[in-house]
N, C-alpha and C positions, 0 to 999 in steps of 0.2 A: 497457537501462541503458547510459550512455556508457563512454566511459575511464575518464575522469574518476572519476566515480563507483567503478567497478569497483577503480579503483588504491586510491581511499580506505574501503572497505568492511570489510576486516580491520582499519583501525584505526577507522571506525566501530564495529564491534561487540565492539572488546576494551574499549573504552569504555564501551559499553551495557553489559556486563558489569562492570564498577568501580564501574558507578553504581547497579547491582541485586545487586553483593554479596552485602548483608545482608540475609538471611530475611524474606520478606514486598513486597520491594524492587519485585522487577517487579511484582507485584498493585499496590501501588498506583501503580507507573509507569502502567501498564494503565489504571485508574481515572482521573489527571489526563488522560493523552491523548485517552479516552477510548475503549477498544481492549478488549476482553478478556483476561480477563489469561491467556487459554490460546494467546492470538495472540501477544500479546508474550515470551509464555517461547519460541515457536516461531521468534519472531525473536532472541531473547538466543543460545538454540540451536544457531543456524546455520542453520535447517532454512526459514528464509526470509530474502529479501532485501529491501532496501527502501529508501527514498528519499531523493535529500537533502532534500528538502520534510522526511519524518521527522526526519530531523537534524535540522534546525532550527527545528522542533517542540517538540524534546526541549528543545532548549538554553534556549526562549526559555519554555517551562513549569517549568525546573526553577530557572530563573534565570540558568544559566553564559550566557558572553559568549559572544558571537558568534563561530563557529570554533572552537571549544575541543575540538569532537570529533576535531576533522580532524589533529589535535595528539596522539598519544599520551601517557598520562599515567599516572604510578604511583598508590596510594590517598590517601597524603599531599599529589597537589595536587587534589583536588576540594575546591571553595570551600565551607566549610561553612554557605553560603546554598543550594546546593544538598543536601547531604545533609538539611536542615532542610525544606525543603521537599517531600520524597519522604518524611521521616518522618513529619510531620504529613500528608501526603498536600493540601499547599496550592499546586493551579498558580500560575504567577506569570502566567500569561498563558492565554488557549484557544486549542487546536488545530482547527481546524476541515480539516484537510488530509486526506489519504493516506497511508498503509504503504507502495504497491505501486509498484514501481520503472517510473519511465517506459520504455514500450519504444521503442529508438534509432527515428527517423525514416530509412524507405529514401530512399537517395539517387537520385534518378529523373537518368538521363540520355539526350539527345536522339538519341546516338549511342555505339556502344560503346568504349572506352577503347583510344587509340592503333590507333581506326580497323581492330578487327578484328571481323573479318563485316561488314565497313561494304559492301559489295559485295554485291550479287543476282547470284546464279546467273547465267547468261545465258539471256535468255529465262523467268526467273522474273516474274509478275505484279506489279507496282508494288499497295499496299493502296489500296483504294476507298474515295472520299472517305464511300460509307456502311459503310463499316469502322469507319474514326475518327470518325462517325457516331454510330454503336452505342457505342461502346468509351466517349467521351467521355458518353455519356446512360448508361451504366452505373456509370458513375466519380462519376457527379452521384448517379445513388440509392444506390450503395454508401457516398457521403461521409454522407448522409443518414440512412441506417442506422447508421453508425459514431457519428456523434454523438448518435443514441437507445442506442445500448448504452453510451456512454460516461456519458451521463445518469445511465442505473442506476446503473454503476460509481459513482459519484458521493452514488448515494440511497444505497448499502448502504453504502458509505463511513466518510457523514455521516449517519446515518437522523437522523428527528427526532424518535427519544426515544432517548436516548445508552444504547449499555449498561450502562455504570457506572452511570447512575442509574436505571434498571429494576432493577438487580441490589440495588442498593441498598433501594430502596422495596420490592420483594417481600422483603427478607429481614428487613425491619423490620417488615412485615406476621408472617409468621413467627414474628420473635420475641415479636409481642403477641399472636400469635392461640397460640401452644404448641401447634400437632396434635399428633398422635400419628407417631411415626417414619416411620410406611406416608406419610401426608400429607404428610411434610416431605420422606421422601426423594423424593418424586411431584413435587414441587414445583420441589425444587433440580434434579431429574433435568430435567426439561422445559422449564426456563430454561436449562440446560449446552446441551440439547440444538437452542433457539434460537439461541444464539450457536455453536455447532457450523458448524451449518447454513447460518447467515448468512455465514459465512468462507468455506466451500465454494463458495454460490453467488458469491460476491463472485468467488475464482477463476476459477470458470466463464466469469463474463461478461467479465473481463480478456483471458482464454485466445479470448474471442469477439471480442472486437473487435480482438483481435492479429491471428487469421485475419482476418479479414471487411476489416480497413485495408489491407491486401495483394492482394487480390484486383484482377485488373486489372493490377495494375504486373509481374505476370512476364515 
């Protein structure tokens, strides 16, 4: 995550919090974004961070104007084209983006800053041109790898049957099919427990290609 970002983040999410209020608010936030809605209380929470992409996400699904987050705001100015549309649960727009906060790009330099250790020992070996060799054919498969895990990142994301509308469609099955409690709770348990899961690994592969983009440049 940049400055930027970091410096606007407590009032990104006292906003996200104004705008989820009222009981039932984040679920169907969750549902237009298309997010779980056990994800998005995790982010209302604090308990995660997340993106300007998400901002303006938010803004352009819910209807508010562009920037409106980055503005803190009391309950009385949210536009009530916005509250109207989180109550009926109608995005104004689709989100096909991200939650997860970009991580800052290292700053690679050719030489150490104001020239310290810029000096070899005396008598230390000069690196061999199959040094930088290696290191650059490593840096090639490593980019290579990095953008297959960013892939994933990307399918778990965005899968291409949205959560919201799984959760949807099984629960409308449910309610025509009436099992019996053993069945229904079997049910709802096993679809909590996809969307669980899918979050975790979404983490995992984030946490993966964080290491893996770094490797090399020590």
């Amino acid at each position: 995550m940049d400055d930027a970002n970091a410096t606007l983040m407590p009032m990104w999410r006292a906003n996200l919090v104004l705008l989820t209020r009222e009981v039932g608010s984040a679920t169907r936030l969750a549902r237009m974004m298309t997010f779980s809605a056990s994800y998005m209380k995790l982010i209302v929470s604090g308990q995660r961070d997340f993106s300007a992409e998400f901002v303006r996400g938010v803004e352009a699904v819910t209807g508010l104007p562009e920037g409106w987050m980055d503005v803190r705001h009391d309950s009385a100015e949210v536009p009530d084209e916005a509250r109207e549309a989180i109550a009926s649960e109608t995005p104004r727009a689709r989100f096909r983006g991200t939650a997860h906060p970009v991580r800052k790009a290292p700053v690679l330099r050719a030489e150490p800053i104001f020239g310290q250790g810029a000096k070899r020992e005396e008598g230390a070996p000069a690196p061999s041109s199959e040094a930088h060799r290696r290191l650059a054919g490593m840096r090639k498969i490593r980019d290579l790898a990095a953008q297959d895990v960013r892939k994933l990142e990307r399918y778990l994301s965005v899968p291409p049957v949205e959560p919201a509308v799984l959760r949807s469609r099984i629960e409308d099955v449910i309610n025509y099919a009436d099992p019996d409690e053993r069945v229904r709770a079997d049910l709802e348990g096993r679809l909590e427990q996809i969307e669980k899961h899918r979050e975790m690994l979404l983490r995992h592969v984030t946490r993966l290609y964080a290491l893996l983009s770094r490797l090399g440049d020590e």
